[in-house]
N, C-alpha and C positions, 0 to 999 in steps of 0.2 A: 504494500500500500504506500503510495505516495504521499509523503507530508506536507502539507497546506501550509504557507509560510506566508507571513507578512513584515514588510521592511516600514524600520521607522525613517526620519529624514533625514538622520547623519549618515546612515548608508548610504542612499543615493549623492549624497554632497561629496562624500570620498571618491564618487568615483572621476570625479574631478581634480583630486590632489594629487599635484605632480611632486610634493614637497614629501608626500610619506606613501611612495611607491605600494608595500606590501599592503596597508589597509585598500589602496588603488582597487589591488590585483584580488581582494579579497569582497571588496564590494562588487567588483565588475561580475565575481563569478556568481555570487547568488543571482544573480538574474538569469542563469540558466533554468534556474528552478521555477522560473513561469511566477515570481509572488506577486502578492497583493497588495498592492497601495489603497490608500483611502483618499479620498479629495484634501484633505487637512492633512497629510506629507504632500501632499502636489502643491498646496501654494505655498508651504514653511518653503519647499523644493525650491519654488520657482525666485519665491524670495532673497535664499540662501544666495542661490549658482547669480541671480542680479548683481548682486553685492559682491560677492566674491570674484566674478570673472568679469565683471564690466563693460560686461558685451550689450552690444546694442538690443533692443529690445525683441525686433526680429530674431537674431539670431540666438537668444533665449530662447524662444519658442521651438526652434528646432533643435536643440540642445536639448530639450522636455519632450517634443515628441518625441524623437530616436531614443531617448530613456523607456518613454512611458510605453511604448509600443509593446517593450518585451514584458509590460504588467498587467497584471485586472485591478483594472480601478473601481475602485466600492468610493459609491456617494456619501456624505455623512446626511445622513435622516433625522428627525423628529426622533426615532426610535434610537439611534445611534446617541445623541445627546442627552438622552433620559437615562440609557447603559451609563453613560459617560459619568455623569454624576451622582452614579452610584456609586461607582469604582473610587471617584474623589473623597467619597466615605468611609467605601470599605480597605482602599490600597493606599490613600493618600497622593494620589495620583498630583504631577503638574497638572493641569488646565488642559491643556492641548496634549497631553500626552494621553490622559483620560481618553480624549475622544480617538486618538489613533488606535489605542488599546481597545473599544468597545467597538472600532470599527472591524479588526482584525477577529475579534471575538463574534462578532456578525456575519462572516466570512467563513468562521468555521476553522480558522487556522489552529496547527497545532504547537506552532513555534512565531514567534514576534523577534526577527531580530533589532536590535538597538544597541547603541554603545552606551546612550544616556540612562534608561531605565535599569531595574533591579533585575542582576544577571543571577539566572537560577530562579527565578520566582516563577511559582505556576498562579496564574491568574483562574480566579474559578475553577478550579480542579479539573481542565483542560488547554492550557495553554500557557508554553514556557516561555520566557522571556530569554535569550540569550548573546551575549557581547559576541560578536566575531571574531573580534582583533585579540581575545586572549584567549 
């Protein structure tokens, strides 16, 4: 059985750094694994790679699609927000990471990875949170 995985948005931001090669080459490769984004990693995403790379606004966009192509994007919902600010109760969740988490959780995944969130933690007694880079 194939494991269902979802990326938070320092993953896709690495795959941009040309300053720390191995995270690069480690973010590039989960995206063979088909994961799932949620619309709240696509604008922190779109946000980040603005800032960071300086590129014109077009060529953002194509920077995002050729990422996003190799992903299933899940919308965040009414329903997604209401998960969300459970999790802020029960996990202590950031704000926005609540809702990445309740999206991935919506999803059905069974792995969230992040480099920010608590590595090792299983969210609702189905889904582990785990750092890449270590």
């Amino acid at each position: 059985m194939n494991k269902i995985i979802a990326l938070d948005t320092n993953i896709l931001v690495y795959c941009h750094s040309n300053d720390e090669q191995d995270k690069q080459k480690t973010a590039t490769s989960l995206f063979a694994l088909y994961p799932i984004i949620s619309t709240q990693v696509l604008s922190e995403y779109i946000n980040v790679v603005q800032r960071k790379l300086k590129l014109p606004k077009e060529e953002i966009m194509d920077v995002c699609l050729q990422n996003i192509e190799m992903c299933i994007l899940r919308p965040v919902t009414l329903t997604t927000l209401k998960h969300a600010r459970n999790l802020l109760d029960r996990y202590d969740f950031q704000l926005f990471d609540s809702i990445i988490v309740a999206s991935a959780l919506e999803a059905d995944c069974h792995i969230l990875y992040s480099e920010d969130l608590h590595h090792g933690l299983v969210v609702e007694n189905r889904m582990k949170i785990i750092n890449p880079f270590i």
